[in-house]
N, C-alpha and C positions, 0 to 999 in steps of 0.2 A: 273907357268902359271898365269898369270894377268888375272880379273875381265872380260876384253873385248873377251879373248878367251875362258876362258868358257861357255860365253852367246852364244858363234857360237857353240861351241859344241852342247850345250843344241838346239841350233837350228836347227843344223843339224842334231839330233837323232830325233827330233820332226816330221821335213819334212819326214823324213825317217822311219818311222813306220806307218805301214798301217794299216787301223782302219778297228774294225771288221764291219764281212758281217752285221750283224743285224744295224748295225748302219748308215752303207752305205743304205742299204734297207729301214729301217725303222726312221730312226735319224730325219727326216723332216717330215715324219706322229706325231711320238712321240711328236715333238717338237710345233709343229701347232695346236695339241690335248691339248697339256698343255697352248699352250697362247687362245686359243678358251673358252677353261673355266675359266681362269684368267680374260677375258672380260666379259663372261656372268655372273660371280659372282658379277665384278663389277658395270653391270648393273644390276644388281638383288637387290646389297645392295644399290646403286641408286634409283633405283625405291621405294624400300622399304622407303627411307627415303623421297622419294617427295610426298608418298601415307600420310606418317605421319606427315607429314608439311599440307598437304591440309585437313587431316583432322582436324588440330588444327585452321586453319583459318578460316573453315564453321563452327566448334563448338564456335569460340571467334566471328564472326558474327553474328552467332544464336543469343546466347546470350547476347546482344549487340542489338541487333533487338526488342529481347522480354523484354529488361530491357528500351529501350526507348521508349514500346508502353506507361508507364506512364510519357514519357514528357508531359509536357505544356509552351505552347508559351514563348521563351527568354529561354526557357534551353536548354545547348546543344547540346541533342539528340534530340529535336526539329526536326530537318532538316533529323536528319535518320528516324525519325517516319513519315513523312511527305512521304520521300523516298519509304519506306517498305509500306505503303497502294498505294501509286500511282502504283508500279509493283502487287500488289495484284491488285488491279482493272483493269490494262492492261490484266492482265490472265484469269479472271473470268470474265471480262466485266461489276461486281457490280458498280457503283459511289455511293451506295446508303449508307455503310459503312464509307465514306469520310465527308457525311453531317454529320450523325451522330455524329461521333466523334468529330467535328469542336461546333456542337451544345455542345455536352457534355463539352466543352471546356469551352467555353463561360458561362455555369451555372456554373462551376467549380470558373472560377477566381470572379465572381459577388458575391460568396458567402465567398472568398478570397479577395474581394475588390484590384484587382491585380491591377497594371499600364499598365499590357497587355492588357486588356481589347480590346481598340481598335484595337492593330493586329490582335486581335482574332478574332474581328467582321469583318473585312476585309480581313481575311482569309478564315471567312464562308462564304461571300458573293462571293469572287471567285471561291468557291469551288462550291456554287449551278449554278452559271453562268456555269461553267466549264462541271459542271454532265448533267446542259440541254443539251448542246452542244455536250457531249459522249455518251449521252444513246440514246440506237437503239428504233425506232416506237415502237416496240412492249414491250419494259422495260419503257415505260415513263408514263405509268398509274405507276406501283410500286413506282417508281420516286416521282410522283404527292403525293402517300400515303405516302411517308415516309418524305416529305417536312410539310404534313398536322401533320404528327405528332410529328414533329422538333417542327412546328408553336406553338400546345399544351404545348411542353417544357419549352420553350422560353416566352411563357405567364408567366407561374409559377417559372420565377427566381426571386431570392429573392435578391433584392439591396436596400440600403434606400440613394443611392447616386442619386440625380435627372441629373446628367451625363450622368451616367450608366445606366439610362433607359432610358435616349435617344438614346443610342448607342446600345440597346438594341431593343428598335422598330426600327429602322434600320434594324436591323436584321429579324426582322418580317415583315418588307416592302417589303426588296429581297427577303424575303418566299413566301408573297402573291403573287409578281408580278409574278417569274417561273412558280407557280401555274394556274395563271392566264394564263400564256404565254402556256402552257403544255395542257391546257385545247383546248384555242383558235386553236391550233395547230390539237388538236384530233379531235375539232370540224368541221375545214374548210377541213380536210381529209376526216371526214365523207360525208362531203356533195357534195366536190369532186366525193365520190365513188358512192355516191346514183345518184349525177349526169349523172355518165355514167353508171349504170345498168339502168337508165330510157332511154337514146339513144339507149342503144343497144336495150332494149326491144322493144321501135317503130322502130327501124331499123326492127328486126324480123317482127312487127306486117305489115308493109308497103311490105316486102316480099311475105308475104303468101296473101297479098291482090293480 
C-alpha cells in the first residue's frame, strides 16, 4: 500500500469517529474559556508594562524638572525651567514666583560677571510686563510688593562692571514703571468706585426727597 492510500485510510477513520458527548457539548464553552484568558493575561501583562513605562517617564521628568530649577540663562535646561514655572503659575495663578527667580538671576550672573547678563535682563523685563498683564485686580497689590522688593534686590547687586549697572538700572526702571502702572491703576479704580457710591447715594438722597 503506497504513502497516498494510507493518508485516505487515515482520513477516512478520522471522518468516521464520533467525538465524545462532552466535547460536542462543551468543546466551544472549554475552548472560548481558554482563548478569553489567553487575551485577558495578555492584556493584563500589557497594561502592567505601560503602567511601568509611565511611570519611569514622570519619574525621568521629575527629575529633569527639579535638576533644571538650578539652570541659568544659556544652559540647556534653561527652557524646561522656564517651562515648569510658566504651568506652575497657570495653576496657582502666582506670577509673583516668575519675577523672583528672573531677579535672582540677574544678581546671580553680576556676581558671575556672565555674558548673559543682558538676556537675563530682558527676560526679567518680560516677565514683569507679562505678570502685570496676568495678575487678577485683587493679586496686584501682592504684585506691587513683591516688585518693591525685587527693586531692594536689584539695588544691592554687586558688579564693578559700569555695563552691567547700566543693564542693571534698566532693570530697576521696568520695576519702577509696573509699579507705578499698578498703583495708577488701583488708583483710578478707586476713584471710579467712590465715584459711583456718591451717584448712587444722591440718587437715593433725591428719592426720599
Amino acid at each position: 500500500m503506497n504513502i497516498e492510500d494510507q493518508l485516505q485510510n487515515l482520513k477516512n477513520e478520522y471522518q468516521g469517529t464520533k467525538a465524545p458527548n462532552y466535547l460536542i457539548y462543551n468543546g466551544w464553552l472549554e475552548l472560548k474559556l481558554k482563548l478569553t484568558d489567553r487575551k485577558n493575561n495578555f492584556l493584563s501583562a500589557y497594561l502592567k508594562k505601560a503602567l511601568i513605562f509611565a511611570a519611569l517617564v514622570l519619574f525621568v521628568l521629575a527629575t529633569t524638572a527639579k535638576v533644571s530649577q538650578a539652570a541659568k540663562p544659556g544652559d540647556k535646561l534653561y527652557p524646561l525651567k522656564l517651562a515648569t514655572e510658566n504651568i506652575t503659575s497657570f495653576v496657582t495663578g502666582d506670577q509673583t514666583n516668575k519675577i523672583e527667580n528672573r531677579a535672582q538671576e540677574i544678581i546671580n550672573l553680576t556676581k558671575e560677571n556672565d555674558q548673559n547678563l543682558d538676556a537675563a535682563i530682558k527676560r526679567y523685563e518680560d516677565t514683569v510686563d507679562a505678570s502685570k498683564d496676568n495678575t487678577s485686580e485683587k493679586n496686584r497689590q501682592e504684585l506691587r510688593n513683591t516688585l518693591h522688593s525685587q527693586e531692594e534686590k536689584l539695588k544691592e547687586a554687586e558688579t564693578t562692571s559700569p555695563e552691567d549697572q547700566k543693564l542693571i538700572e534698566r532693570a530697576l526702571e521696568k520695576t519702577r514703571e509696573v509699579q507705578g502702572e499698578i498703583k495708577g491703576a488701583r488708583d483710578s479704580n478707586k476713584n471710579e468706585q467712590e465715584g459711583e457710591n456718591k451717584n448712587q447715594n444722591s440718587s437715593h438722597s433725591l428719592e426720599g426727597d
